[in-house]
N, C-alpha and C positions, 0 to 999 in steps of 0.2 A: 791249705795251699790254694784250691780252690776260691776260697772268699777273699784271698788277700790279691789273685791276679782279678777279680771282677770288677774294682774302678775302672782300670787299665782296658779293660774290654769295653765299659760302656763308654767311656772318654774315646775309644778310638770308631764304635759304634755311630756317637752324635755328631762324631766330626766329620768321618766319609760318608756315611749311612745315609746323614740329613738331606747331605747332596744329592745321593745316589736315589734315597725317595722323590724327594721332588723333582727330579729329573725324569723318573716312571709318571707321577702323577700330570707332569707339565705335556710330557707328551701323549699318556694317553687324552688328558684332555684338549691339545693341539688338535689329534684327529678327531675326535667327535664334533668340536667348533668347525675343522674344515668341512665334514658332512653338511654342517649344519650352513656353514657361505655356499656350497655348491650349491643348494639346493635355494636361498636366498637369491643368487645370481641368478640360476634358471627359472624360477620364478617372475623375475623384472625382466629379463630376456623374452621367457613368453609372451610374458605379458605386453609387453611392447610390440613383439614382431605380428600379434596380430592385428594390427595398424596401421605398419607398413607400405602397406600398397593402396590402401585408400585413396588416400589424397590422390595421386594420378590418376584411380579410377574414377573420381569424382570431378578431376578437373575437365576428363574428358568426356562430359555430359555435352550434349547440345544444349540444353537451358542454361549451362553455367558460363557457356561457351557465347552463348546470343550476350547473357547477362553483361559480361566485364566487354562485349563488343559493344553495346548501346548501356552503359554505365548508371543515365539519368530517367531510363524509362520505369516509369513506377511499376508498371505493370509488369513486369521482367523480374524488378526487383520481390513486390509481394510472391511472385511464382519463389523467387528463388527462396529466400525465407522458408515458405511451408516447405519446399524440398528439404532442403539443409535440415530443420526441425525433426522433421519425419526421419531421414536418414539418422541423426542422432540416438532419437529416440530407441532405433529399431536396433543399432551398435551398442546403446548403450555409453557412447562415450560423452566427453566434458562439454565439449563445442566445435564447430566445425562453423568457418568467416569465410567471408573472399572478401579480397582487397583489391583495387584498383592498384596500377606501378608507382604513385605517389602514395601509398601505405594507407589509405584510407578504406575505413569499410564499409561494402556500401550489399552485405549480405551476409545473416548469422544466425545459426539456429535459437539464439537467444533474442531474436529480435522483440520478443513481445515481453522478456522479462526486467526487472527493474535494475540490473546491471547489462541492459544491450551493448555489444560492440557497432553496433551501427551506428558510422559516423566517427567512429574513432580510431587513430592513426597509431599505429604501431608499425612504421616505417625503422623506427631505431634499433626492434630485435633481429638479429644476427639471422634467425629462419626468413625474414623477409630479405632481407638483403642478400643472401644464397638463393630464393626462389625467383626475384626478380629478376638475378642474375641468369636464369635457366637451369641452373639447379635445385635436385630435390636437398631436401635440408631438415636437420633434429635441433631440436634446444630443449631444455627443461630448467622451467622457471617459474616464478609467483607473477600469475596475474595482476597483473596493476589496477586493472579495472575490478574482474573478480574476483582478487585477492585468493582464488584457490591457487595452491600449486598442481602442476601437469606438466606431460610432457607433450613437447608438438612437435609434429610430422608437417612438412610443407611442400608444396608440387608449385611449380609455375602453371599457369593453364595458356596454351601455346595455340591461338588462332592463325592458320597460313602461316605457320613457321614464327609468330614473333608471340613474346610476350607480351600478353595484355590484360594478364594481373596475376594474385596469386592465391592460393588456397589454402586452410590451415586447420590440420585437424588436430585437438586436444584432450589429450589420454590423462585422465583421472588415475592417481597412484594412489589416493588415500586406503583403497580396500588391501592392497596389500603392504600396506603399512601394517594397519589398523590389527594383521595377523600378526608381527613383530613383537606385539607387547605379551607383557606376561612371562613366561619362560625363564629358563636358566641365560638365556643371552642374550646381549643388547645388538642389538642389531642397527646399523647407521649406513646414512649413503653420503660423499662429501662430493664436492666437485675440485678442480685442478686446483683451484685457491685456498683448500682445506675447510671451505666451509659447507656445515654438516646441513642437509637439504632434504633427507627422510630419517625418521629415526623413531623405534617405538619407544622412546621415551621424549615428553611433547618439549620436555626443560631444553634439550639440547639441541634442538631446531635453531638454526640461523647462529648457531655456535662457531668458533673459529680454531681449529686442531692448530692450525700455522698462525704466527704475527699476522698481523693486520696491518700489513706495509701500504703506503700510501699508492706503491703502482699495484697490490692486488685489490684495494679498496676501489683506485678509479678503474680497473679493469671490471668489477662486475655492475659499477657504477653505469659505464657506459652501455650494457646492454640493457641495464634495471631490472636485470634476472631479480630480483628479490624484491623489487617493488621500492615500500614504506618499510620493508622492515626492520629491526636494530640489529645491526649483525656485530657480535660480542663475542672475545678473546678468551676462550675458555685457558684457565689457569691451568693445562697439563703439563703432565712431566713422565719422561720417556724414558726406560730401562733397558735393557736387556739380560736376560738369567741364561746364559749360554748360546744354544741356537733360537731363543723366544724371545718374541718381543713383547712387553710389558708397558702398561699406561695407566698412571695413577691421576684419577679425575678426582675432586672434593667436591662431596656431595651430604651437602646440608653443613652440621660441625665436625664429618670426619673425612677423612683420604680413603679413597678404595683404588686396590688394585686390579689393573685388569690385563688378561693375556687374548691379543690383537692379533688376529688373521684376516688379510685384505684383498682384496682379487678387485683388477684393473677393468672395465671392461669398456674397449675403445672406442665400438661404436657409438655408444651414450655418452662418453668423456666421463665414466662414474666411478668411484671408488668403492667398494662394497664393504662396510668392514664388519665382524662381529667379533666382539667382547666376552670373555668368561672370566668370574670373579675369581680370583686368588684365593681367594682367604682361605674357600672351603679345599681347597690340593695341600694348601699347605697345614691346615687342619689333617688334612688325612694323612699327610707325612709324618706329622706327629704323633698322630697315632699308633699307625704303624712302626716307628720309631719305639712307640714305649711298650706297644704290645711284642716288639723282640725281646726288647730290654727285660719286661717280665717275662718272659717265656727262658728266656739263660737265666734268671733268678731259679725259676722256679727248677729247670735242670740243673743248677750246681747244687739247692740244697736235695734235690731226689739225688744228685750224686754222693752226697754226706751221707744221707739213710744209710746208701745202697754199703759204703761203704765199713757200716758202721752195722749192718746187718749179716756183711759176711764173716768179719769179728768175732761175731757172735757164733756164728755157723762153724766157723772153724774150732770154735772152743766146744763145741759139743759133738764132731761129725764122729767119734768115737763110740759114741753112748746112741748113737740113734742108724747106725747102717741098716740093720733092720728095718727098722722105720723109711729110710730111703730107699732098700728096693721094693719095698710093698708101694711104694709112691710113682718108682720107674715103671713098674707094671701096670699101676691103672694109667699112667700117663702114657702108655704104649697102646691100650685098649684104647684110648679115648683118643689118639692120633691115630688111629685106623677108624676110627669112626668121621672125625672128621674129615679121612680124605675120601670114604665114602661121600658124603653128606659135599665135599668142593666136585667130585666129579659129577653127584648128581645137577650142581646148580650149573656149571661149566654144561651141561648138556641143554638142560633150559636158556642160559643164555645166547646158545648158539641158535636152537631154533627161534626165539624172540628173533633174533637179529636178522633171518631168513624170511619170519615173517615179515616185519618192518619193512627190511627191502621188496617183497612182495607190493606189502602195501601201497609203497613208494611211487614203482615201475609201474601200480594200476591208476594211482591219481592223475600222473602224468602222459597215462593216454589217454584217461579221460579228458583232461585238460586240452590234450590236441587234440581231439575227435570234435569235443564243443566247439574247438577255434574252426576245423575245416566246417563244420557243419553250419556254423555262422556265416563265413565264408560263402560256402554254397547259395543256400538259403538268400542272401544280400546278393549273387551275379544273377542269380534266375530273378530276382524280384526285379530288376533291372532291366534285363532283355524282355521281360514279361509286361512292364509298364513303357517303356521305351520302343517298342514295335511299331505300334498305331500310330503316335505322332510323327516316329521317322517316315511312316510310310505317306499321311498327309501332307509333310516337308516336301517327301519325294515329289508329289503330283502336284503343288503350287510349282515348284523347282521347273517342272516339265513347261507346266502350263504358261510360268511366264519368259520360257525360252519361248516359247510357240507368240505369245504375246508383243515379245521385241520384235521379232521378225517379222512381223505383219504393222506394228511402229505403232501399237497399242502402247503407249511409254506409262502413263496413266494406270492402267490395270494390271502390267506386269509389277508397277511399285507397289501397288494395291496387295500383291501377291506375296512381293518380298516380305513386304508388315504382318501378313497372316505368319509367313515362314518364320520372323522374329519373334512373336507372339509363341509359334509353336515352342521356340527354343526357349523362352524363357519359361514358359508352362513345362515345359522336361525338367527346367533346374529348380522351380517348386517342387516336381514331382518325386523328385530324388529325395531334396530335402527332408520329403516327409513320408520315404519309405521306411524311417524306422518306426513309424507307427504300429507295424505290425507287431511289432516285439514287446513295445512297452504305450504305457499313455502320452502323448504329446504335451509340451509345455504352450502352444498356438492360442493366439487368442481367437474364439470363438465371436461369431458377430452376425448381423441380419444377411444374407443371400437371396438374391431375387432366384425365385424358379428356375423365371424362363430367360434368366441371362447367362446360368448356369446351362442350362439345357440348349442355350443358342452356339454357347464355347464347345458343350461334348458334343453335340451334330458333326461340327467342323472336323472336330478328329472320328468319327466314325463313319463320316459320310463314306469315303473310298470301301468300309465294309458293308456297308448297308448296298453301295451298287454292286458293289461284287455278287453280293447273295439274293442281288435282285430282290429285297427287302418293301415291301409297303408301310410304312412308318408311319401311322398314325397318331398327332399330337393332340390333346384335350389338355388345356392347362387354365381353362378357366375367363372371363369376362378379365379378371382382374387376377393375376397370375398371383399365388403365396409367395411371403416371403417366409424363408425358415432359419433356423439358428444353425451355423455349420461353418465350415472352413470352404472358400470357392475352391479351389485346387483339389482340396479331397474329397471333393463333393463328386465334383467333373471324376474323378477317377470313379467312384460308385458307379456313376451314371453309365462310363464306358465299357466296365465292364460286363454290369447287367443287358445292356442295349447290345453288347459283341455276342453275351452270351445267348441272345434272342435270335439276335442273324444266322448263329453257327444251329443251333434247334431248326429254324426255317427253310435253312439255305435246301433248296432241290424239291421242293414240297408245291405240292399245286396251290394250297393254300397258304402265302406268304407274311400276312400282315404279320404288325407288331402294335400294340395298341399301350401308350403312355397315358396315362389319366391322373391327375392331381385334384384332390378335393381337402376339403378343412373340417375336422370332428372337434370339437371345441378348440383348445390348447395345442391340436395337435394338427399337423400336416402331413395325408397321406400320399404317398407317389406310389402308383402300381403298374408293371411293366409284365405286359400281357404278350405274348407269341401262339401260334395257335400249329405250334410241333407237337412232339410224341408225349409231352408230359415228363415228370423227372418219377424217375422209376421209384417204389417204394420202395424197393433196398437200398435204395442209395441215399436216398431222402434225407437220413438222422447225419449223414458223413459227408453232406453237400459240401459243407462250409466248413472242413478239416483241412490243414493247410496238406500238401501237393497229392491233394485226392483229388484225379480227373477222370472223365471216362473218355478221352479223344485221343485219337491214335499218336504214338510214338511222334516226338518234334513238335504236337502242334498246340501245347498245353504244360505248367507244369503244376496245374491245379493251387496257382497261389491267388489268381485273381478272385472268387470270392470271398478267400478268408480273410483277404486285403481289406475289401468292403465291409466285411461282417465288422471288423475290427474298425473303422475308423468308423464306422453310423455308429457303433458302440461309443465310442470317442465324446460324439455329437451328442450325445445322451438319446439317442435312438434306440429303433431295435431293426431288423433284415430279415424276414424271414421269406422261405421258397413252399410251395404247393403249387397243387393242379387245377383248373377251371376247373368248375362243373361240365363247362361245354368241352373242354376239351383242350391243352393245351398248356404250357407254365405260366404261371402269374408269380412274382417276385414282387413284394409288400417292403417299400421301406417307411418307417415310420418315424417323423423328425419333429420339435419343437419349434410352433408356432413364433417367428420374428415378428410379427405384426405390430404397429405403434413404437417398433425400436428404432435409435438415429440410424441413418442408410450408410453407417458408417463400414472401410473396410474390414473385412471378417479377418484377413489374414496380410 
């Protein structure tokens, strides 16, 4: 009976069943492709937004700003070039122009390479004509000149309220293309015309999802978003399998299907879309389809045995009752055994489980203890390097209030520029607090001494008169140059020199003696005070991060281990002891720059 209703089960198995599979397989692979576009989307969203705000911070340079006001001075122009370049370089991105209001450009970070924009009018892209307009403005298209694709960002740059040219900065997408390939899914980006504009597969570039109507053709025509290139009508064709959308491409001599999730994103005007192959869901459908199919095979005929062994049993339970309660009995014995044997593991499971959650609840305060202690660590290193110079700010601040009013106009601007200097010296200094933590990516380069040592005076002057300091400088007929980073250099220096003042401060004998000398390869700098000396117990745990010995508030003992860590950086070394005469001597030890370009370090 059995085998004769099993057609009837698998005919009614392949016919709902097949649906009902691929309908599990369609959606669990829907959500995994949507992980996989969320995370496509915020990729090209990051990646874009930090770019954003360039171009206006760029346009409101005073160079760029003199530049588009006197257009034909050469001189203006060469500055503006190596700016633009330099800025490039240091972003990392495609290219950065300014254009005059009739689209011509007449300044570009590429100026010295064999596809320069200088001189060349790109007055017809759609970003120029929104920025001319006084709006900031996005396009993403293929350079015509450079034939890469990018995206641009564009600023008006606005002299006394008017527009007098405009700015354009160009974001390289190839790197995250370039991550797209490979993988279970194709990943593409189209614009409003359907034609496909990133894509980790190279064939379907400048490909067409839509007709190629002649008003989408003159529409991208007119901005030459694509240059030279052949933009071609890819032969798709469009399904849908319930709630999923499907898109069968021909690729090479066969048809693939593909299942299509796309996310809008309005800012860019993009289309994000990512592809997962069919074939292998509906391979697993059928899989799973015929591994049921064998599994009720193989349970009707285990129900025929079954059947066909009780038969059996009933034709003998006569001759064998004996034989079955000796059977009942061990089988009683051995079900008391094994409900011993489930309560023992029931009890192990439960402590597992108690462990487990232990373990849990301890990782995760591990986890916050490192985040607050990070935390911590990064506001004190902050307040700790930021002190000295707000306090220098403060006394220019003073000093060219005092300046105006006496109609010194001259030396109170004089004052402001030190104050600008200082602020921008903080937002280096920030930058490269996390030196303390790990090695710095900075390029290293030649540092004059004593122009180093002319920037740390300025921020330590205010301590040095506080503590009533005699600072004595030796730096030489001819001052070293050494390999190092200026910013983090100047932080060594203020440190060491603060910590000299705070040793002297109140002492009959006040000096502080600097002295640089040159031992072959190498360049010593040694910073002499002639205080109590650093005590021998403390000696080995000088340079241990927030070990101080100065009272509550006025120390959080990060500033040598600051310095230790960044001369280490330098390929240096930092070490502290006592004169003979009496007094601390701090020894840094740095790499001879001598005969290197006076190029900058940082």
């Amino acid at each position: 009976m059995a085998f004769c209703l099993l057609p009837l089960v698998a005919a009614t198995l392949f016919f709902y069943g097949g649906a009902f599979a691929t309908r599990s397989y369609m959606s669990e692979a829907a959500s995994q492709a949507g992980t996989a576009l969320r995370l496509a989307v915020s990729a090209l969203s990051g990646h874009l937004s930090r770019y954003e705000a360039l171009p206006a911070l760029i346009a409101d340079h005073d160079d760029i700003k003199e530049l588009v006001s006197f257009p034909e001075d050469a001189r203006l122009r060469d500055a503006a070039n190596l700016y633009l370049k330099e800025i490039n370089g240091l972003l990392k991105s495609s290219d950065i122009y300014v254009m005059k209001p009739n689209g011509e450009t007449i300044a570009a970070s590429n100026y010295d390479g064999p596809a320069s924009f200088v001189g060349q009018n790109f007055s017809y892209r759609p970003y120029f004509q929104d920025a001319v307009e006084g709006r900031q403005a996005r396009f993403y298209a293929l350079g015509t000149t450079s034939l890469k694709r990018g995206y641009y960002f564009s600023s008006p740059i606005l002299v006394e309220g008017a527009v007098r040219g405009v700015i354009v900065f160009k974001v390289d997408i190839d790197m995250i293309e370039a991550s797209w390939g490979g993988g279970e899914y194709r990943i593409f980006v189209c614009d409003p015309e359907g034609i496909i504009f990133m894509s980790g597969n190279p064939e379907w570039l400048y490909g067409a999802l839509l007709p190629l109507t002649p008003d989408r053709v003159a529409r991208t025509a007119a901005s030459r978003r694509y240059a030279n290139a052949d933009l071609v009508e890819l032969p798709v064709e469009r399904s849908r399998f319930e709630d999923h959308e499907l898109m069968t491409i021909p690729e090479g001599s066969s048809q693939r299907e593909y299942l299509v999730l796309s996310h809008y994103m309005p800012e860019e005007d993009w289309t994000v879309n990512v592809l997962m192959e069919t074939s292998s869901l509906r391979t697993q459908a059928h899989t799973a389809l015929a591994a049921v199919f064998l599994f009720l095979c193989i349970g009707g005929l285990g129900l025929a045995v079954l059947r066909q062994r009780r038969m059996r049993l009933n034709e003998r339970m006569l001759l064998q009752v004996e034989a079955r309660n000796e059977l009942e009995r061990r089988v009683e014995e051995r079900t008391a055994d094994l409900a011993r044997v489930n309560s023992r593991i029931e009890e192990e499971i439960a402590e597992r489980r108690l462990t487990e959650q232990q373990l849990r609840q301890t990782q995760a305060d591990l986890i916050q203890a490192g985040k607050l202690a990070g935390l911590g660590q990064m506001s004190a290193a902050l307040s700790h390097e930021f002190n000295q110079p707000l306090a220098a700010a403060k006394t220019y601040t003073d000093s060219a209030s005092v300046l105006l009013d006496r109609g010194r106009v001259d030396d109170a601007k004089d004052n402001i520029s030190r104050i600008g200097g200082l602020i921008d010296r903080m937002a280096s200094i920030s930058k490269h607090l996390r030196n303390f933590a790990r090695k710095p990516n900075e390029k290293l380069g030649p540092v004059p001494l004593d122009e180093a040592m002319r920037d740390t005076l300025e921020i330590v002057a205010w301590r040095l008169k506080a503590a009533e300091a005699d600072l004595q400088l030796h730096l030489g007929q001819r001052p070293p140059v050494v390999r190092a980073g200026s910013v983090r250099l100047q932080q060594v220096l203020v440190n060491v020199i603060s910590n000299a003042a705070d040793a002297v401060e109140g002492l009959e004998d006040r000096r502080i003696e600097i002295t640089a000398s040159e031992e072959g390869r190498k360049v010593v700098l040694t910073v002499r005070d002639h205080g109590p000396g650093v005590p021998a117990a403390i000696s080995e745990r000088i340079f241990d991060p927030f070990f101080t010995t100065k009272g509550v508030g006025k120390g959080l003992g990060l500033g040598l281990s600051i310095s230790y860590n960044i001369v280490k950086d330098f390929g240096g070394s930092l070490t502290a002891g006592n004169h003979p005469e009496g007094g601390a001597i701090f020894r840094i030890e740095l790499q001879s720059a001598a005969g290197m370009m006076p190029e900058a370090a940082e």
